[in-house]
C-alpha positions, -999 to 999 in steps of 0.1 A, spaced: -645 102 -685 -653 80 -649 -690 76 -654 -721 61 -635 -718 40 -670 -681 30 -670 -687 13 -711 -673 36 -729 -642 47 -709 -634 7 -701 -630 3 -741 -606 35 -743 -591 17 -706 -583 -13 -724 -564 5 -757 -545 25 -731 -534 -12 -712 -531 -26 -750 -511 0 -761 -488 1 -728 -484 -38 -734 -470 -31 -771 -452 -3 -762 -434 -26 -735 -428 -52 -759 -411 -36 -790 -391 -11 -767 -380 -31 -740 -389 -7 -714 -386 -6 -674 -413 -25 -655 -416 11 -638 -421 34 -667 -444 7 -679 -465 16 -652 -465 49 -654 -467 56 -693 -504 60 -705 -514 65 -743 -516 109 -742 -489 111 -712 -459 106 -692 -454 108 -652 -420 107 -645 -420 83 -615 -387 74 -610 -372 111 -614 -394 143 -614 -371 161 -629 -360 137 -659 -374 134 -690 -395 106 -686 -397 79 -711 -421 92 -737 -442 86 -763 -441 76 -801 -462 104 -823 -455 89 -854 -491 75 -858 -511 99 -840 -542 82 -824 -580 89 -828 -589 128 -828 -609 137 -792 -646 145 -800 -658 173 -776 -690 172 -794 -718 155 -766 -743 132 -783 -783 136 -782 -794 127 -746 -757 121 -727 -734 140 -712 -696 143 -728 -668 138 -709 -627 140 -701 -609 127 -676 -571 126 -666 -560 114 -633 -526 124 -613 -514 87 -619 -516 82 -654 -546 60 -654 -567 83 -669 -552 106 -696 -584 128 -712 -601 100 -716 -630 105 -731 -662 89 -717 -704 101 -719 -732 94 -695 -771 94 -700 -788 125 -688 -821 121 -668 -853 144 -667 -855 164 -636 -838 178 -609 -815 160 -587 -823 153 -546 -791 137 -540 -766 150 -512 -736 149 -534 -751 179 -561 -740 208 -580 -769 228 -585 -762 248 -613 -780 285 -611 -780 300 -646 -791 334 -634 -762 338 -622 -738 352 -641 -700 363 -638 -679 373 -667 -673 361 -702 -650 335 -715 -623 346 -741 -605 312 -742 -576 292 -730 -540 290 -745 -502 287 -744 -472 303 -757 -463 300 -789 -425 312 -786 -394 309 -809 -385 277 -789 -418 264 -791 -417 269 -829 -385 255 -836 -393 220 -820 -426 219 -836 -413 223 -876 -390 199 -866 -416 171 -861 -429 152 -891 -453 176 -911 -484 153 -905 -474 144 -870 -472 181 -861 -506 186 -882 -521 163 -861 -513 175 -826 -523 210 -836 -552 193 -843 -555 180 -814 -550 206 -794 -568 237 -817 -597 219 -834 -635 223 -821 -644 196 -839 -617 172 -839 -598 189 -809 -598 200 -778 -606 238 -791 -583 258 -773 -585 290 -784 -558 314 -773 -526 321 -781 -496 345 -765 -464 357 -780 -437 381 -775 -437 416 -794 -399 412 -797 -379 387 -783 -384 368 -750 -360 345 -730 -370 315 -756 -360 332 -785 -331 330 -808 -314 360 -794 -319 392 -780 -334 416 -804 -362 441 -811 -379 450 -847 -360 483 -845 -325 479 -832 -313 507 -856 -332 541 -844 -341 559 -880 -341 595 -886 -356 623 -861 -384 626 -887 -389 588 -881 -374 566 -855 -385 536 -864 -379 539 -902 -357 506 -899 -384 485 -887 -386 448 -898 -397 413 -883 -369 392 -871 -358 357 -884 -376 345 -855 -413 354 -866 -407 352 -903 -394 317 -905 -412 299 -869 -441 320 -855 -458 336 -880 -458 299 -900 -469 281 -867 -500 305 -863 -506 305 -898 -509 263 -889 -532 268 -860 -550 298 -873 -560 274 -904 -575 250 -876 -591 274 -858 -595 304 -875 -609 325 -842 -576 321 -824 -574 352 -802 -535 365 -801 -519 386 -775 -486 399 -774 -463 417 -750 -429 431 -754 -398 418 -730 -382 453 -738 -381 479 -763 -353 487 -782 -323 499 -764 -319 533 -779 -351 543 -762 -339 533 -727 -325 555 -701 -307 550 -667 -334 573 -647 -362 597 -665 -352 625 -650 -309 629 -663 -324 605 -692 -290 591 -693 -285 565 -721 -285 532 -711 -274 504 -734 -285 471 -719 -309 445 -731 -317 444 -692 -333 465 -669 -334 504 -680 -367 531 -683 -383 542 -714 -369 573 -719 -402 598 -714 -394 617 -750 -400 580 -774 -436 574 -755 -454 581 -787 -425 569 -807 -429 538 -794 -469 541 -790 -463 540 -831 -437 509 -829 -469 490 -818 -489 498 -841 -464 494 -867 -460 458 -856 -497 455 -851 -502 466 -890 -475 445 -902 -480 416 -889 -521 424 -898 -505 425 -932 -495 384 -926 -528 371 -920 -517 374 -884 -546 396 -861 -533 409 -832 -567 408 -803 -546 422 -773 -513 436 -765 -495 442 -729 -473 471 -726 -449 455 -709 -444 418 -696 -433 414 -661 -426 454 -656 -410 454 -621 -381 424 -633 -350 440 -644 -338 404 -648 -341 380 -677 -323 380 -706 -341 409 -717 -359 432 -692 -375 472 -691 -383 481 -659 -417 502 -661 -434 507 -625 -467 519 -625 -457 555 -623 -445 554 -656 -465 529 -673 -492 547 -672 -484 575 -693 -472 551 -720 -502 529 -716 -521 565 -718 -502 571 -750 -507 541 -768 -541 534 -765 -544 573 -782 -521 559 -809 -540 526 -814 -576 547 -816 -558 575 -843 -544 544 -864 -579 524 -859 -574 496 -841 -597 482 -817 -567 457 -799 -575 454 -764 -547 465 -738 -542 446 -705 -520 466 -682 -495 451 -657 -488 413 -666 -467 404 -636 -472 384 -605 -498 386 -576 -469 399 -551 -459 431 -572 -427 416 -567 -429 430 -529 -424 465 -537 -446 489 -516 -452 516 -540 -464 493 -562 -493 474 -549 -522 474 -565 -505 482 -597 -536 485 -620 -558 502 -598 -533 529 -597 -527 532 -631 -563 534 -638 -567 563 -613 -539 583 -628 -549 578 -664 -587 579 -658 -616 572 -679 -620 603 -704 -589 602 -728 -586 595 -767 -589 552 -763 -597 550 -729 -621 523 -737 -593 500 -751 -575 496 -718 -600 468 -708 -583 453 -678 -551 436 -661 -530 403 -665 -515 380 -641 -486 360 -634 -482 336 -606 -441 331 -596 -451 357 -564 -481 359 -541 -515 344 -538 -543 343 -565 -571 362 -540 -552 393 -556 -573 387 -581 -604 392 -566 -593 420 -549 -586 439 -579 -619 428 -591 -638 442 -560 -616 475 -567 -628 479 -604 -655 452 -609 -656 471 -644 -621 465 -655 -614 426 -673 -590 403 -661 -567 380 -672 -540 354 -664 -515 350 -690 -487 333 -678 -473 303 -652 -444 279 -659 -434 245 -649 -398 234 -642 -373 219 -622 -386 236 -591 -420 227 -591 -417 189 -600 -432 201 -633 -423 168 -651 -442 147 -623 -478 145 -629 -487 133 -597 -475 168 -581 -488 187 -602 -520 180 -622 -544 186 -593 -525 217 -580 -522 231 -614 -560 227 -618 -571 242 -583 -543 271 -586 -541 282 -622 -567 268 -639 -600 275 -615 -588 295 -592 -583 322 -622 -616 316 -638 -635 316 -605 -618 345 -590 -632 365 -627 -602 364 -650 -616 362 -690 -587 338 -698 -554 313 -688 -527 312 -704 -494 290 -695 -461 292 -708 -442 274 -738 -463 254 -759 -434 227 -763 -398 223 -753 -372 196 -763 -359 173 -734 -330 198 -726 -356 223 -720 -350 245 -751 -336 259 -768 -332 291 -742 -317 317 -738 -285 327 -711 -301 352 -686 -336 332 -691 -354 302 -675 -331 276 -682 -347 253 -657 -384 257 -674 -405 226 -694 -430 230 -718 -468 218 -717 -450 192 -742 -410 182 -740 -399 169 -777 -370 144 -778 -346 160 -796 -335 120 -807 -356 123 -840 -385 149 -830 -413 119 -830 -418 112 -793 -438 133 -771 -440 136 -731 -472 156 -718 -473 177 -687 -499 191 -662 -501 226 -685 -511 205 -715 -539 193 -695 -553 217 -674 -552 240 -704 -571 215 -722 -593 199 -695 -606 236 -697 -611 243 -737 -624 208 -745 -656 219 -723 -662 258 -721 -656 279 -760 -653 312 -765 -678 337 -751 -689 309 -726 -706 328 -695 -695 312 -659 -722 310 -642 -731 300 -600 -742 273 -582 -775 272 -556 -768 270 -516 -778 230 -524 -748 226 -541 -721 198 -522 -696 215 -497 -668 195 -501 -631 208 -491 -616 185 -514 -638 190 -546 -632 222 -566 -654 230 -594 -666 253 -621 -700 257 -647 -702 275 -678 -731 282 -703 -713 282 -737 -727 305 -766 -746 271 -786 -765 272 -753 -750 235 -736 -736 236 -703 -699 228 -690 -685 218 -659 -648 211 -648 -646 192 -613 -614 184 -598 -612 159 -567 -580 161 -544 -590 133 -521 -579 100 -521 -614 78 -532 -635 80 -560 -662 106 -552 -697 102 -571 -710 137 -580 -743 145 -590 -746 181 -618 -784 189 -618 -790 221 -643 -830 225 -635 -841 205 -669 -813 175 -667 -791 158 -641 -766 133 -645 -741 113 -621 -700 111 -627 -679 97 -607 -647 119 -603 -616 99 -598 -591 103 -565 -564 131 -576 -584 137 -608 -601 159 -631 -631 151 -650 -646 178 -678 -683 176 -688 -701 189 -717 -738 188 -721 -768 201 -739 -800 214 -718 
């Protein structure tokens, strides 16, 4: 981190400029890539949307330490131009509270909602381009990114029940309906989970055992869909199409079925959606499922889920802020909670709502939130691409920190989740009818699997885990606290009782801010377009 004591980053400076100098001699590379290349990333600064010259991963560097030691604060810092990347600094607390102008106050009675943890995608795609990276080199990047220890701890994971547009193919776990007596007698995993997924989480979940899982279906399978519910005409189509009303419970059970199985391969299954994006009848596959008529399924497989035992959480919705600009359907969730209401067979499991952010503005949020302060919230999904400069650091690292990371947290959502986990350089592989124009938190070369390019989702994501674990409380500031437009900021008191803070700076000089917690205060200076995470014991 930028610190009132700069010792500790200058030393990890001056490996980044020493590696940047060795990296420039043995591969020959541009003056202007030599620039921009740090140790941990890659800003694209001749071409946003080119894969930028990235790095070697055959001899992973030193593991992060997010553990603070006696007396000093721990830190991380990554800066929109490369020069910082998670760089890891500390800085000596002090006894008392802080009188300077430039404070956070921290107020520890006040207290929002609970932290379940931060994450990305684990998809097919994701998968495929992690097995095929060296064995150790991938071992050492999960690491990385999963360990509390020797990591960054980030503790969330989502995944498709079913494929999604970075799968293999189309396909759902029952694409042959059974018998009347039992539709989904033909049930079985796909190629997909059994030889990529399910061995990628079993990687993770040996590094961090307390991964939380959620998963969501892109559609179900296509002998359940209709054209309307009311003629319940057939519709055969991986896109688009209704759950027909009669296979509700039927497919309440192909849940749980899927929940149990995958149970059965070491895989725990924390939360489920009932449908991702339910008002696109895009992509390559798609069931449109407005709020009319999710809630009777939702209704029916939270009943399912209590009669089979399971305590998996269900967060309704999962689409964007916008409600894709249909009328009817605004305020999706808080009309689905009215028509199911509260006193059903496993009511209690339908804990809240998740979020996209491809439509509207993220002060939805808190509007659902003043609706039904009692239901949870979630974000659980945001890509980068083509569009959005998502290969250019310097466009998008502080944005993606105000808007996805903060914003969501400070606005009451329990967790943030981005897209893909890693795509290759030709961002995929993908599927026709999906994003083809999308990039993971990592891009692979696919010349050899061993060099690695980092984007803004790998770091807010892990800007926010390094800091605030699992069951973390936010928690408010005091009317002392700095009011600055161009500083954005969040604290956190994490279950081992230390305090976190994430503080992002969007203007253009160094600003030197001050985090008093009542017992402790200490001084960091947050770098112009950066991000600086702190960690500290009261």
């Amino acid at each position: 981190g930028v610190i009132t004591s700069l010792t500790s980053i200058t030393s990890v400076h001056a490996k980044l400029q020493l590696k940047r100098t060795i990296h420039m001699k043995y591969h020959n590379h541009k003056i202007m890539m030599f620039i921009c290349a740090t140790a941990f990333s890659v800003t694209a600064c001749s071409n946003s949307n080119s894969f930028s010259d990235p790095i070697d991963f055959e001899t992973p560097s030193e593991a992060p330490n997010p553990i603070p030691t006696q007396g000093t604060a721990k830190t991380f810092t990554t800066t929109a131009d490369g020069t910082y990347s998670l760089a890891e600094g500390e800085t000596k607390l002090f006894d008392g509270v802080s009188m300077a102008p430039t404070t956070i106050e921290i107020d520890k009675n006040k207290k929002f909602q609970t932290i379940d943890g931060f994450g990305y995608a684990i998809t097919y795609s994701s998968c495929y381009n992690l097995m095929k990276m060296n064995p150790e080199a991938r071992l050492a990047l999960l690491k990385r990114i999963y360990s509390t220890t020797e990591g960054y701890g980030v503790s969330y994971a989502r995944i498709s029940l079913g494929c999604n547009d970075f799968s293999s193919t189309e396909y759902t776990y029952c694409d042959k309906k059974g018998s009347e007596n039992d539709p989904i007698s033909n049930f079985e995993l796909y190629s997909d989970e059994n030889n990529y997924v399910i061995p990628i989480l079993k990687e993770i979940l040996s590094i961090n055992p307390s991964l939380k899982i959620i998963a969501a279906p892109w559609t179900c399978p296509k002998w359940m869909k209709v054209a309307d519910i009311d003629t319940k005409t057939p519709k055969d189509s991986w896109t688009d199409g209704h759950l027909n009303p009669d296979y509700r419970e039927t497919y309440a059970k192909y849940f749980v079925k899927f929940i149990n199985v995958m149970k059965e391969k070491g895989i725990n299954i924390y939360a489920v959606s009932p449908q991702n994006e339910p008002l696109n009848k895009a992509n390559c596959a798609s069931l449109y499922m407005p709020w009319q008529e999710e809630a009777p399924f939702v209704k029916a497989l939270a009943t399912e889920f209590k009669r089979s035992g399971l305590t998996t959480k269900i967060y309704v919705y999962d689409h964007n802020y916008n409600y894709d600009n249909i009328a009817d359907q605004e305020d999706y969730p808080i009309k689905l909670y009215n028509a199911i209401g509260d006193n059903f067979e496993g009511s209690e499991l339908v804990v809240g709502a998740a979020y996209h952010d491809y439509g509207g503005n993220n002060n939805e949020l808190t509007d659902i939130h003043n609706q039904r302060p009692d239901k949870e919230l979630i974000f659980s999904e945001t890509s980068i691409g083509t569009w959005n400069n998502g290969r250019d650091l310097s466009k998008r690292l502080m944005a993606d920190m105000k808007n996805v990371a903060l914003a969501t947290v400070n606005q009451n959502c329990k967790a943030v989740l981005v897209w893909n986990l890693m795509l290759d350089n030709k961002m995929g592989p993908n599927l026709d009818g999906g994003c083809q124009t999308c990039y993971g938190a990592i891009d692979i070369n696919q010349n050899g699997y061993n060099q690695l390019s980092y984007n803004s989702h790998y770091y807010i994501i892990n800007h926010m885990a390094s800091v605030v674990a699992p069951g973390a409380v936010r928690i408010g500031t005091t009317s002392r606290t700095i009011n600055d437009s161009k500083i954005t900021h969040a604290e956190f008191l994490n279950p081992d009782g230390s305090l976190a803070a994430v503080i992002i700076n969007e203007g253009d000089e160094t600003k030197s801010i001050n985090l008093s917690d009542g017992i402790h205060n200490f001084t960091c200076n947050v770098p112009a377009n950066g991000v600086i995470s702190c960690k500290w014991n009261k």
